[in-house]
PQR file with spaces between the fields and no chain letter, atoms N, CA, C, O and H, PARSE charges and radii, in Angstrom:
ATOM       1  N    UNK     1     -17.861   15.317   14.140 -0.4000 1.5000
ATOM       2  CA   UNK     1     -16.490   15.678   13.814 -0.0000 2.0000
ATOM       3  C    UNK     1     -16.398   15.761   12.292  0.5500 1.7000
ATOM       4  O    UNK     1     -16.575   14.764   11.592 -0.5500 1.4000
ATOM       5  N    UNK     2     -16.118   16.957   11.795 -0.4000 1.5000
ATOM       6  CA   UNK     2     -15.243   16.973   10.303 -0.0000 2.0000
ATOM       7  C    UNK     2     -14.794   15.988    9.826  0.5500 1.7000
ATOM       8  O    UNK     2     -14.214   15.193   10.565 -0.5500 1.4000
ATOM       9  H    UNK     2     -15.974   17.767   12.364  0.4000 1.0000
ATOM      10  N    UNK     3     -14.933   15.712    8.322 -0.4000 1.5000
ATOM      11  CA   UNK     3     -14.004   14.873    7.364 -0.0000 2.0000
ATOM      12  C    UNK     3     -12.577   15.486    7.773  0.5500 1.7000
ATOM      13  O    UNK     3     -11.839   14.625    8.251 -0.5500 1.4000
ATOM      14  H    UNK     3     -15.405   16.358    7.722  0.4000 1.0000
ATOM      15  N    UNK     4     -12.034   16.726    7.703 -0.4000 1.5000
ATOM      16  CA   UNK     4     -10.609   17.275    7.903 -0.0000 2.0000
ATOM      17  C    UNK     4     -10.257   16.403    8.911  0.5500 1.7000
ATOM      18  O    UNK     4      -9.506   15.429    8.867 -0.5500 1.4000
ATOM      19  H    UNK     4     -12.634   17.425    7.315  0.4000 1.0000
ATOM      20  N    UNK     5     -11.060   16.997   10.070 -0.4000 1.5000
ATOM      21  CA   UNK     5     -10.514   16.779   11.327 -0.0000 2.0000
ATOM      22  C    UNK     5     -10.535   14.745   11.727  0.5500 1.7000
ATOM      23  O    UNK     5      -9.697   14.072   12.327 -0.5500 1.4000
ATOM      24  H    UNK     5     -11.670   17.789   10.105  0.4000 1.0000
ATOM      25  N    UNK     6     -11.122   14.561   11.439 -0.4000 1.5000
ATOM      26  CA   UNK     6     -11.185   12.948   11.413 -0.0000 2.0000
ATOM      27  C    UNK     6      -9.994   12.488   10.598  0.5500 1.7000
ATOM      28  O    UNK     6      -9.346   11.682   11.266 -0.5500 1.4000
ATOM      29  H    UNK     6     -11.803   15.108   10.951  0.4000 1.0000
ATOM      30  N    UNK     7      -9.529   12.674    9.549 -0.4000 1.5000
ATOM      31  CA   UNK     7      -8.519   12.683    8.611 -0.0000 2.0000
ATOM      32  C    UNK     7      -7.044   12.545    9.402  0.5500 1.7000
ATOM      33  O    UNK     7      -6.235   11.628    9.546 -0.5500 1.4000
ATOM      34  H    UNK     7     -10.055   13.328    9.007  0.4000 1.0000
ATOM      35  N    UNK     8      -7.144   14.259    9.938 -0.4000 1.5000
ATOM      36  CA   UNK     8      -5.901   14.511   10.549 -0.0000 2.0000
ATOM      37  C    UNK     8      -5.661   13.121   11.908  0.5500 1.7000
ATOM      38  O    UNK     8      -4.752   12.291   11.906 -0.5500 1.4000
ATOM      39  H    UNK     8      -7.802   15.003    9.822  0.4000 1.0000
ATOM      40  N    UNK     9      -6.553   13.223   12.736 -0.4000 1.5000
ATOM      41  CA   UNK     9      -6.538   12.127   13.734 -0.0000 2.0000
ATOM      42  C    UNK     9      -5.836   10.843   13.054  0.5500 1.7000
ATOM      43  O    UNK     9      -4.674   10.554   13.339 -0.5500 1.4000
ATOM      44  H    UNK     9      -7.291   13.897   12.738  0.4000 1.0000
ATOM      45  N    UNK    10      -6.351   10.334   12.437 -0.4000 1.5000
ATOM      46  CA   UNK    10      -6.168    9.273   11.609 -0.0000 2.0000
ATOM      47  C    UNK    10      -4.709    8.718   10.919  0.5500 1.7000
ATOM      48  O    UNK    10      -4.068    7.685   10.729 -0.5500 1.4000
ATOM      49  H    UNK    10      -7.295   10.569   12.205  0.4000 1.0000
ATOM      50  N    UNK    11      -4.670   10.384   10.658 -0.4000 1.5000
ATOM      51  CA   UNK    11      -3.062   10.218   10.007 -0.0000 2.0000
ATOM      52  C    UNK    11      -1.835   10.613   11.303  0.5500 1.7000
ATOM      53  O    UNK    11      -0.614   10.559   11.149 -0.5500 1.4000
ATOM      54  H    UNK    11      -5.190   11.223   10.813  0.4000 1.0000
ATOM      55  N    UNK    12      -2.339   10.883   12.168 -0.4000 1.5000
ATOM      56  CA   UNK    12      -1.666   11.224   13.303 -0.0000 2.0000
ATOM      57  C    UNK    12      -1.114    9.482   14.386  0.5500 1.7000
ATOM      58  O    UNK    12      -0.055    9.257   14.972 -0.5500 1.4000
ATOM      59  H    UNK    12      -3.330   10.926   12.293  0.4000 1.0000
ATOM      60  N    UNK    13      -2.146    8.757   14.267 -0.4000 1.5000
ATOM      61  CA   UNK    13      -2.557    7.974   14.805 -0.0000 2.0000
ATOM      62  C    UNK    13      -1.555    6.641   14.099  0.5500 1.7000
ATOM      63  O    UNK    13      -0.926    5.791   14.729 -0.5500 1.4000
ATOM      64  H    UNK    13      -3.007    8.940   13.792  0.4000 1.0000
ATOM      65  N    UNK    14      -1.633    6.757   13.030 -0.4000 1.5000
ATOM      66  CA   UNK    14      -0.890    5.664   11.917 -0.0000 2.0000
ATOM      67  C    UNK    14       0.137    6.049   11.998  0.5500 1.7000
ATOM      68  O    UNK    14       0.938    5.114   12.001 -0.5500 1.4000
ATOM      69  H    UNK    14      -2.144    7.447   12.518  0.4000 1.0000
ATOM      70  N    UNK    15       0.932    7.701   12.127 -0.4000 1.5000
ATOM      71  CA   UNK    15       2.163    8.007   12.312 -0.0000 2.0000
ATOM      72  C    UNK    15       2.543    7.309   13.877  0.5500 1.7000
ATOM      73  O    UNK    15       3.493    6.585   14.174 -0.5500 1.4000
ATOM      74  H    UNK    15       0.282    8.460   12.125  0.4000 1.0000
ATOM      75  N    UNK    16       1.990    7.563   14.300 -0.4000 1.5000
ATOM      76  CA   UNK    16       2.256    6.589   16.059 -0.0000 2.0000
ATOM      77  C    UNK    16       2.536    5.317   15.772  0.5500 1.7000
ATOM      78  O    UNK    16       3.605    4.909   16.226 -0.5500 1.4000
ATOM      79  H    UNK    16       1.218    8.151   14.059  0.4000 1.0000
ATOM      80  N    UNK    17       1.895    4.575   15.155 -0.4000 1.5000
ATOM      81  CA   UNK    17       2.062    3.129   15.394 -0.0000 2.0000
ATOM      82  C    UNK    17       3.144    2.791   14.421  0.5500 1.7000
ATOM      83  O    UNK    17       4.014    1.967   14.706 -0.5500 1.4000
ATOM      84  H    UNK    17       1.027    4.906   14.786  0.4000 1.0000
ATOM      85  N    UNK    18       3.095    3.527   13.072 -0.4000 1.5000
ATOM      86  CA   UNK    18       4.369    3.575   12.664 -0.0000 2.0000
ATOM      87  C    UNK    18       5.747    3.279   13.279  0.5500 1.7000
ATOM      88  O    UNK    18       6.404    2.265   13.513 -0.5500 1.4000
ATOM      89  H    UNK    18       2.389    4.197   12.840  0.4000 1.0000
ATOM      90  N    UNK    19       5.887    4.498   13.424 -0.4000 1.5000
ATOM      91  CA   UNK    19       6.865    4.767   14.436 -0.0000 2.0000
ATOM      92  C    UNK    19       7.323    3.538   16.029  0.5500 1.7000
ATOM      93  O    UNK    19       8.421    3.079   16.344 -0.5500 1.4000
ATOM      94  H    UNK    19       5.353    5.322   13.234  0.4000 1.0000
ATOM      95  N    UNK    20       6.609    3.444   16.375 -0.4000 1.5000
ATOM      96  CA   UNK    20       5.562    2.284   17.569 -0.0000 2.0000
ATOM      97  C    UNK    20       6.584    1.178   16.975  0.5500 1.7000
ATOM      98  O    UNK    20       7.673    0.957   17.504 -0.5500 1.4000
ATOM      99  H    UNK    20       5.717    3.817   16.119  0.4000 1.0000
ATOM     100  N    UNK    21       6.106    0.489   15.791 -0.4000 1.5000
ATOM     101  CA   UNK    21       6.661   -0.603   15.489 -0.0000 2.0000
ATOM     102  C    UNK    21       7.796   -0.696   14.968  0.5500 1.7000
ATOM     103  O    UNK    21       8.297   -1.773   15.292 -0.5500 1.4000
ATOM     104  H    UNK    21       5.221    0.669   15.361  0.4000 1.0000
ATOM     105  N    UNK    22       8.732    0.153   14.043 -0.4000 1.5000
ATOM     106  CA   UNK    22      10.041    0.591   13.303 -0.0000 2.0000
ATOM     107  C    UNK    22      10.911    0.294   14.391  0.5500 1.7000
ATOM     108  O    UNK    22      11.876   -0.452   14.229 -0.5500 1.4000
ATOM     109  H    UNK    22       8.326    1.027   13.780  0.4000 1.0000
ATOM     110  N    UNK    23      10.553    1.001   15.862 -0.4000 1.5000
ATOM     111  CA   UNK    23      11.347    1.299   16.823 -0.0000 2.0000
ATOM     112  C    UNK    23      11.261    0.042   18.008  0.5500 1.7000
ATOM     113  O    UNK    23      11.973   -0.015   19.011 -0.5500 1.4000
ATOM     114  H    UNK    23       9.768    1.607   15.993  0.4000 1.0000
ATOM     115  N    UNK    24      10.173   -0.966   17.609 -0.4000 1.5000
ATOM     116  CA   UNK    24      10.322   -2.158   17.936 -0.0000 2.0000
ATOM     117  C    UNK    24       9.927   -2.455   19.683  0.5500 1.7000
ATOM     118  O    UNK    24      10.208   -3.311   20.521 -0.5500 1.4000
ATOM     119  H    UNK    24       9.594   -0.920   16.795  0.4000 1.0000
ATOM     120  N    UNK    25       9.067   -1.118   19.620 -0.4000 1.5000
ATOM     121  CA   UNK    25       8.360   -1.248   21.140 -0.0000 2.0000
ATOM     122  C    UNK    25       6.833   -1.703   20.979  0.5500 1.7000
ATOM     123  O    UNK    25       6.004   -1.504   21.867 -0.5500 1.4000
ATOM     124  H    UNK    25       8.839   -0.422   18.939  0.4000 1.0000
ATOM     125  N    UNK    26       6.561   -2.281   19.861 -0.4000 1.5000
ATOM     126  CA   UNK    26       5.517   -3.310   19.979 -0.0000 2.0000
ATOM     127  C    UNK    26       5.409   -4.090   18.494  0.5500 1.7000
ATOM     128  O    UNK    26       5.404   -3.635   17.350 -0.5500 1.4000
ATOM     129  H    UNK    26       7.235   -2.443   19.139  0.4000 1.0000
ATOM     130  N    UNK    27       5.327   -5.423   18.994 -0.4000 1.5000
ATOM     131  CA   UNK    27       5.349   -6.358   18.454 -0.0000 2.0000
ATOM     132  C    UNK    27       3.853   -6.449   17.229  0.5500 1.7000
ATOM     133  O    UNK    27       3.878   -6.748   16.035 -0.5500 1.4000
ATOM     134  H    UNK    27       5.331   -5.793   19.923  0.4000 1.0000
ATOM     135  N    UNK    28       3.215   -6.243   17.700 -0.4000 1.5000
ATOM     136  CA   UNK    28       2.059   -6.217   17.237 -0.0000 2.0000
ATOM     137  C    UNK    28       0.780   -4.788   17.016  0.5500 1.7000
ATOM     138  O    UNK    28       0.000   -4.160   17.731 -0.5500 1.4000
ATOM     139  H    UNK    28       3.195   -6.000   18.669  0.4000 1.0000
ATOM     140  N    UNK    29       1.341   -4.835   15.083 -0.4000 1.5000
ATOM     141  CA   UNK    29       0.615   -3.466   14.714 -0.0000 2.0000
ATOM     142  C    UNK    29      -1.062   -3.299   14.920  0.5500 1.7000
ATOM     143  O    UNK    29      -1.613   -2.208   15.063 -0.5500 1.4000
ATOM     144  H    UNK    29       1.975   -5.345   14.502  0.4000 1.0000
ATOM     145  N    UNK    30      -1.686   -4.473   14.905 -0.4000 1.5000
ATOM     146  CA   UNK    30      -3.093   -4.927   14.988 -0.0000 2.0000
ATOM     147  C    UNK    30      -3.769   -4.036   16.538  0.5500 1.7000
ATOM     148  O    UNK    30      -4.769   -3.329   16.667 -0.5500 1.4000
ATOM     149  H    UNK    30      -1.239   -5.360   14.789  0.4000 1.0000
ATOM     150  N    UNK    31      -2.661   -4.488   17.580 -0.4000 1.5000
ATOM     151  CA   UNK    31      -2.776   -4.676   18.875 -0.0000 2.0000
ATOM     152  C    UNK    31      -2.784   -2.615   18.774  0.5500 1.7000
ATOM     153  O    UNK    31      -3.761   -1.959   19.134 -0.5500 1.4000
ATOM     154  H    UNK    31      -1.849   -5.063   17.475  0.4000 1.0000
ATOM     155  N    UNK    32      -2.003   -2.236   18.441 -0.4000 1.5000
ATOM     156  CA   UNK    32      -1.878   -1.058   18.382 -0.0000 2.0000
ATOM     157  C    UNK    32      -3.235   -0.037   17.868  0.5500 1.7000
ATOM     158  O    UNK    32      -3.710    1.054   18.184 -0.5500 1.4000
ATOM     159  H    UNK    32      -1.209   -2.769   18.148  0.4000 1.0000
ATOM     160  N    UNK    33      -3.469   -0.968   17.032 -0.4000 1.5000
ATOM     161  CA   UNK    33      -4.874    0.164   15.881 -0.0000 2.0000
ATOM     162  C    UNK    33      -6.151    0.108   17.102  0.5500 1.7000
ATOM     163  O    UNK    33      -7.069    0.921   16.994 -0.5500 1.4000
ATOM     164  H    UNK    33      -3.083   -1.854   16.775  0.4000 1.0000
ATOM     165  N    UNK    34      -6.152   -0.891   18.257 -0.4000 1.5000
ATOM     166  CA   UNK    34      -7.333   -0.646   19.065 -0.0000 2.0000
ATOM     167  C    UNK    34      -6.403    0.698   20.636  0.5500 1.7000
ATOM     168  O    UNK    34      -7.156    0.677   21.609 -0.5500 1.4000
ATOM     169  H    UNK    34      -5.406   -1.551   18.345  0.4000 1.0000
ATOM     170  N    UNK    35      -5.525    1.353   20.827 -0.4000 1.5000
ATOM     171  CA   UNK    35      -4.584    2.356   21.471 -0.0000 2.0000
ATOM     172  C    UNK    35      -5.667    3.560   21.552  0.5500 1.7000
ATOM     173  O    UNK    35      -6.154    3.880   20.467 -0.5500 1.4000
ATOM     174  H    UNK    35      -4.913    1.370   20.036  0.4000 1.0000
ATOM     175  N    UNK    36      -5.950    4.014   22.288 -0.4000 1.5000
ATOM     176  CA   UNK    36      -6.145    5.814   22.176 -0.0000 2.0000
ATOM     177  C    UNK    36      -4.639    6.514   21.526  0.5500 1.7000
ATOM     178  O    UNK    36      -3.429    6.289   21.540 -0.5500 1.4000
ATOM     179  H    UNK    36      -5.554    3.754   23.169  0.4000 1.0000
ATOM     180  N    UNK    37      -5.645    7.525   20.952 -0.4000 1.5000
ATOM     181  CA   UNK    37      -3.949    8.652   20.273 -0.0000 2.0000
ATOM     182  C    UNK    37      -3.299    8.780   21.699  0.5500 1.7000
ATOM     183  O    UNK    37      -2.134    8.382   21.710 -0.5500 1.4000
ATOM     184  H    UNK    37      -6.628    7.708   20.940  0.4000 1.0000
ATOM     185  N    UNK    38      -3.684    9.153   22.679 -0.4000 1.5000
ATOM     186  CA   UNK    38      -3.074    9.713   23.852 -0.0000 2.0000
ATOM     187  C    UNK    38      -2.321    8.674   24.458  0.5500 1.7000
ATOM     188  O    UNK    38      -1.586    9.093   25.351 -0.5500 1.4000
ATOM     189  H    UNK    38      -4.631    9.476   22.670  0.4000 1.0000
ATOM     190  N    UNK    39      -2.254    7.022   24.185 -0.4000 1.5000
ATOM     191  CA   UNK    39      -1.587    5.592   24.971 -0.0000 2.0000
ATOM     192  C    UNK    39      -0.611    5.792   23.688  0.5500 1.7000
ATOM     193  O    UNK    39       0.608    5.663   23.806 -0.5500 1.4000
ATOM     194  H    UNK    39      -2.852    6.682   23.459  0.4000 1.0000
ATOM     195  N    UNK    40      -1.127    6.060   22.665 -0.4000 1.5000
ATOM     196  CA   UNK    40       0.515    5.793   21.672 -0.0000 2.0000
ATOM     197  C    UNK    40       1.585    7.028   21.806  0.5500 1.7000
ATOM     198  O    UNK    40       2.804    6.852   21.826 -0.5500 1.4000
ATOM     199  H    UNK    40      -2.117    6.164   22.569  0.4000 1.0000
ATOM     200  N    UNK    41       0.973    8.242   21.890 -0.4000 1.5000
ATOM     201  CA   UNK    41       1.934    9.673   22.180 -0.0000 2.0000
ATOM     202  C    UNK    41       2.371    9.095   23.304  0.5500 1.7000
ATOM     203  O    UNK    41       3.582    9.199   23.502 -0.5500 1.4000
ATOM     204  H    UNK    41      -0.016    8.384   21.874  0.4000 1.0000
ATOM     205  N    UNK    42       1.753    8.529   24.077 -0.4000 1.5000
ATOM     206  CA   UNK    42       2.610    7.964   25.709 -0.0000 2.0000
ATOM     207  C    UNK    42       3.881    7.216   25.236  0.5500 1.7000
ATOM     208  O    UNK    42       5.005    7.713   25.299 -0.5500 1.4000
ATOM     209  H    UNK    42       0.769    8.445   23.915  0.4000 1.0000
ATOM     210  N    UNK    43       3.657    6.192   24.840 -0.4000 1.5000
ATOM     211  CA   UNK    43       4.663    5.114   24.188 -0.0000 2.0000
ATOM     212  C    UNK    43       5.870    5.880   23.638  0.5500 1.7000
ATOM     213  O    UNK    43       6.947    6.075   24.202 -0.5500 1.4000
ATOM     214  H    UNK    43       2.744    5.788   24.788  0.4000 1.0000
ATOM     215  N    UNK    44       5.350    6.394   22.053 -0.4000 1.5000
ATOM     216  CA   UNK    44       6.289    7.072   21.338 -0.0000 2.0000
ATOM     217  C    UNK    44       6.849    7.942   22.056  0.5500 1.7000
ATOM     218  O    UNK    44       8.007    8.127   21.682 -0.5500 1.4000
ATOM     219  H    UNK    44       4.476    6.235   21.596  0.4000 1.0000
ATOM     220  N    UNK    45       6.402    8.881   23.366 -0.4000 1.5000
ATOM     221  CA   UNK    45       7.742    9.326   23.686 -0.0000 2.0000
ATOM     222  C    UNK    45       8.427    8.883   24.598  0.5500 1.7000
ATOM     223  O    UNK    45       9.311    9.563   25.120 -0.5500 1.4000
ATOM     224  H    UNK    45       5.461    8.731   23.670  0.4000 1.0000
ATOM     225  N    UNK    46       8.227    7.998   24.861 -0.4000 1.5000
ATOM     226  CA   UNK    46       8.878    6.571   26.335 -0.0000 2.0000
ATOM     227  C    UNK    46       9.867    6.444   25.042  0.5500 1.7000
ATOM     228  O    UNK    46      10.975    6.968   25.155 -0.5500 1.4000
ATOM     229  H    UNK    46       7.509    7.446   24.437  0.4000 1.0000
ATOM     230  N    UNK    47       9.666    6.038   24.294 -0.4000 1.5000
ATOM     231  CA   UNK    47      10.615    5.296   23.235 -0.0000 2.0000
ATOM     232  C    UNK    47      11.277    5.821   22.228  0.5500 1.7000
ATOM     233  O    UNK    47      11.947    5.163   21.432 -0.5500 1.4000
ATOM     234  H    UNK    47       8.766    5.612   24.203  0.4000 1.0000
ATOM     235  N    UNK    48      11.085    7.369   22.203 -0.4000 1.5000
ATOM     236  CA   UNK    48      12.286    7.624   20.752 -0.0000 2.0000
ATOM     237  C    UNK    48      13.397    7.408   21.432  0.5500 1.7000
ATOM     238  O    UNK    48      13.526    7.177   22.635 -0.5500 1.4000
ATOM     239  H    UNK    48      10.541    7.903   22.850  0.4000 1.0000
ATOM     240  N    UNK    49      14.458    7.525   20.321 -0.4000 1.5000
ATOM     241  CA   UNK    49      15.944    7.355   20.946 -0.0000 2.0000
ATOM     242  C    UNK    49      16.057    8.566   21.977  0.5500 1.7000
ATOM     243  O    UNK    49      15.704    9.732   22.152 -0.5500 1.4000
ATOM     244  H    UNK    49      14.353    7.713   19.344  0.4000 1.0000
ATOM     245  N    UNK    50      16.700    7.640   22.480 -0.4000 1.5000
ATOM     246  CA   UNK    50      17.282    8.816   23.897 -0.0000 2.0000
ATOM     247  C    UNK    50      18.511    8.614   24.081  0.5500 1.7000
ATOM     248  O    UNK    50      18.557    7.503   24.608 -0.5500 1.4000
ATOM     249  H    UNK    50      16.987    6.693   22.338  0.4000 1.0000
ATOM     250  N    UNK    51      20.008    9.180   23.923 -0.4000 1.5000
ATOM     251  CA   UNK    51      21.195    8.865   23.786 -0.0000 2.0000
ATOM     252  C    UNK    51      21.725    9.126   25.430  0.5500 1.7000
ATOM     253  O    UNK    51      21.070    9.790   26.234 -0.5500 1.4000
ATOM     254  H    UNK    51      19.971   10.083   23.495  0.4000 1.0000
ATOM     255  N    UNK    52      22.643    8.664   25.650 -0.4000 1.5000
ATOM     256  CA   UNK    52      23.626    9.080   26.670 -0.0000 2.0000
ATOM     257  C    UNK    52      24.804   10.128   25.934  0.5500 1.7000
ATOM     258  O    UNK    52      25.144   10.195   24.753 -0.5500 1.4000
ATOM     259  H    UNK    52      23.175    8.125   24.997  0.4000 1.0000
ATOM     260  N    UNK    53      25.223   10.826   27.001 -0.4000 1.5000
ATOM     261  CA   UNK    53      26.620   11.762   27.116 -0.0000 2.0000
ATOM     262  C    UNK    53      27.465   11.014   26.535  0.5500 1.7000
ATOM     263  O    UNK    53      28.129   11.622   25.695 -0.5500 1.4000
ATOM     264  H    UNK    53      24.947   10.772   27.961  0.4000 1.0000
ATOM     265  N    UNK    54      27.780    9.601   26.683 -0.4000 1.5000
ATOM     266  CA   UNK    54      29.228    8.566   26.733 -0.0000 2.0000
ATOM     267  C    UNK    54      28.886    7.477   25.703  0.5500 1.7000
ATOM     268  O    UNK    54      28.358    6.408   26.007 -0.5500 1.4000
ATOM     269  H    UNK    54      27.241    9.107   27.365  0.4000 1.0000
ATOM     270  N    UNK    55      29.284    7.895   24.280 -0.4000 1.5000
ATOM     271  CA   UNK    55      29.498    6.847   23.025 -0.0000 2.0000
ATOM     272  C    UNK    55      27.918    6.733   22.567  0.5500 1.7000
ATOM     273  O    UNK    55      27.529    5.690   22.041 -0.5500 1.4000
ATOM     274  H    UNK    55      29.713    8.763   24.033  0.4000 1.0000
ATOM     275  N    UNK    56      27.126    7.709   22.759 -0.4000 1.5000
ATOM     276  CA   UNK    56      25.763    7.298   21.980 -0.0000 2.0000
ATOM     277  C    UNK    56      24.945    6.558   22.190  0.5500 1.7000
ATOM     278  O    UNK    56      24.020    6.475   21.382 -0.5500 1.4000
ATOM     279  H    UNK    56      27.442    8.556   23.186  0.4000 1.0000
ATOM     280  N    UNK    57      24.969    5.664   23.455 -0.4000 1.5000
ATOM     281  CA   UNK    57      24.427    4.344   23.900 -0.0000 2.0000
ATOM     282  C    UNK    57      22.889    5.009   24.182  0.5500 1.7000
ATOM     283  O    UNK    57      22.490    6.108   24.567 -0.5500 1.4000
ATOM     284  H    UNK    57      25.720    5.731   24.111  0.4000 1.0000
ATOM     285  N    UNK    58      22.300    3.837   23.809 -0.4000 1.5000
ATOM     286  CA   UNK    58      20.599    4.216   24.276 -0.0000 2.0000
ATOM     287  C    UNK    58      20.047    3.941   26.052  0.5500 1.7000
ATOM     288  O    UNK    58      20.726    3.484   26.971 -0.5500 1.4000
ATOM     289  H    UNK    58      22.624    2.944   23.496  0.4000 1.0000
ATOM     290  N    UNK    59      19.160    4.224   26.070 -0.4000 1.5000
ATOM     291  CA   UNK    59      18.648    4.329   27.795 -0.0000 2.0000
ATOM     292  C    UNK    59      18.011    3.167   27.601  0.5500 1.7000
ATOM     293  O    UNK    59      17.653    3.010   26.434 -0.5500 1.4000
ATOM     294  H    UNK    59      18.608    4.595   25.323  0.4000 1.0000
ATOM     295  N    UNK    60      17.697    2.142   28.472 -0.4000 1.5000
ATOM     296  CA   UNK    60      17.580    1.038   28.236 -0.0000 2.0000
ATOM     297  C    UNK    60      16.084    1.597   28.863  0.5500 1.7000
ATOM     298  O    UNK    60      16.014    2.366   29.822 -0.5500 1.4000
ATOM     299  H    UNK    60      17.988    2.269   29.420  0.4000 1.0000
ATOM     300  N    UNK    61      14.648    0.929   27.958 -0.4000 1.5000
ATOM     301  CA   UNK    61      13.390    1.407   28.642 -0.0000 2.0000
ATOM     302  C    UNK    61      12.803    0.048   28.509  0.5500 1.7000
ATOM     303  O    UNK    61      13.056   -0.965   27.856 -0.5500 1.4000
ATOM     304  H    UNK    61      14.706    0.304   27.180  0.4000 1.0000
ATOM     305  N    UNK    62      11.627    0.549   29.673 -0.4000 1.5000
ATOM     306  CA   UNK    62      10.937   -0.356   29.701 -0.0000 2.0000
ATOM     307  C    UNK    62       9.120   -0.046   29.381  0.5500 1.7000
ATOM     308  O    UNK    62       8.635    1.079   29.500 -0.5500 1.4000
ATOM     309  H    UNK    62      11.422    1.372   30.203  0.4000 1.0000
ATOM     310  N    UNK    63       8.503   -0.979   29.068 -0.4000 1.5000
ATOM     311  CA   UNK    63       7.257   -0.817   28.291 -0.0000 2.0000
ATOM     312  C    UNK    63       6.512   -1.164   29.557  0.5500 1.7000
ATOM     313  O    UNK    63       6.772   -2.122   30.284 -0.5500 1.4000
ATOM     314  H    UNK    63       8.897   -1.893   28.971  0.4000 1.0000
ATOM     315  N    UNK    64       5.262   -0.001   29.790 -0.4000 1.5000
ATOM     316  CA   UNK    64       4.259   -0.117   31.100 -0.0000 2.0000
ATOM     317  C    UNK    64       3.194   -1.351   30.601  0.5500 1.7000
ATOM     318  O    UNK    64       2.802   -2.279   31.309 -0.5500 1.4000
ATOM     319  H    UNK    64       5.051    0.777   29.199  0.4000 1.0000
ATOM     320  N    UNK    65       2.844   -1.095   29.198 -0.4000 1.5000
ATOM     321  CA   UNK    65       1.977   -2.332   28.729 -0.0000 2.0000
ATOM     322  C    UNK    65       1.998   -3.531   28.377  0.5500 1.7000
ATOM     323  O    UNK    65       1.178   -4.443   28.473 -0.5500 1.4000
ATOM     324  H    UNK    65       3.162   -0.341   28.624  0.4000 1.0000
ATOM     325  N    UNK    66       3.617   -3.404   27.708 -0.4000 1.5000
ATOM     326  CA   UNK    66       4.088   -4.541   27.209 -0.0000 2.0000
ATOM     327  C    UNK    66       4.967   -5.514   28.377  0.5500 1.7000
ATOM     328  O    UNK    66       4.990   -6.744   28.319 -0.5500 1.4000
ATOM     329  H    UNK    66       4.283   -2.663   27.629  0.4000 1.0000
ATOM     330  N    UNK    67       5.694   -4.674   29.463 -0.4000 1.5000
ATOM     331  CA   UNK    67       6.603   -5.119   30.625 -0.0000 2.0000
ATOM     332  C    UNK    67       7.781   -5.758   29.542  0.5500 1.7000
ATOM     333  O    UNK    67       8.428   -6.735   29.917 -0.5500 1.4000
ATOM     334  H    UNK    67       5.676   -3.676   29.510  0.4000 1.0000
ATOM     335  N    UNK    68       7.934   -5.392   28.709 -0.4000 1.5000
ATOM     336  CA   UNK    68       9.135   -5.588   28.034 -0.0000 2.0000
ATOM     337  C    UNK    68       9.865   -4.597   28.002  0.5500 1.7000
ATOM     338  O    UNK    68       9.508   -3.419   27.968 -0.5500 1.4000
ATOM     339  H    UNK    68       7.408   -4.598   28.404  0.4000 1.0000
ATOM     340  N    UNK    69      11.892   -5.411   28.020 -0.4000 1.5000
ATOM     341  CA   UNK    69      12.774   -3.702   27.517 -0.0000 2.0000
ATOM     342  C    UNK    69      13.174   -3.542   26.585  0.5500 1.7000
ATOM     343  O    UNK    69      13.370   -4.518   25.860 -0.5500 1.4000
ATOM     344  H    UNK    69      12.181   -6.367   28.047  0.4000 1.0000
ATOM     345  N    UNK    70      13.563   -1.942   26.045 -0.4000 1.5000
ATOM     346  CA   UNK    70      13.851   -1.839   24.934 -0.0000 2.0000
ATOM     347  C    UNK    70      14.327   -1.236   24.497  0.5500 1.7000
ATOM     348  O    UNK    70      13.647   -0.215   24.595 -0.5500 1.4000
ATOM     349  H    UNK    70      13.404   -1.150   26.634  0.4000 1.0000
ATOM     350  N    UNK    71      15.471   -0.934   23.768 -0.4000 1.5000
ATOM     351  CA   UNK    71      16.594   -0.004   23.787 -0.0000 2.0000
ATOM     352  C    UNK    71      16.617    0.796   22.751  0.5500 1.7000
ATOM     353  O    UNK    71      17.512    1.634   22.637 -0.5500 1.4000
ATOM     354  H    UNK    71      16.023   -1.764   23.689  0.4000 1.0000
């Protein structure tokens, strides 16, 4: 694999767990850096905000790995 292409992964990957942890669907960034890209794209989109129709309220989710919820 390419320096580029190894790069991009990399920075793709750190944007996940980023995100991952800001949004407070995992506790632990460490736990995250051993993830396939493809288990954190899972996560991150289980977990961006997701609003309701009625006052903005979030969808209350739940984590397949963690069995925690999270709003």
């Amino acid at each position: 694999m390419g320096k580029w292409m190894r790069n991009a992964i990399r920075r793709q990957k750190q944007f996940y767990i980023q995100q991952l942890a800001q949004s407070g669907a995992a506790e632990d960034q460490e736990q995250l850096e051993h993830w396939t890209i493809e288990e954190l794209r899972r996560e991150y989109e289980r977990f961006r905000p997701i609003w309701t129709m009625k006052g903005g309220q979030f969808h209350e989710r739940k984590s397949a790995r963690a069995g925690e919820t999270h709003h």
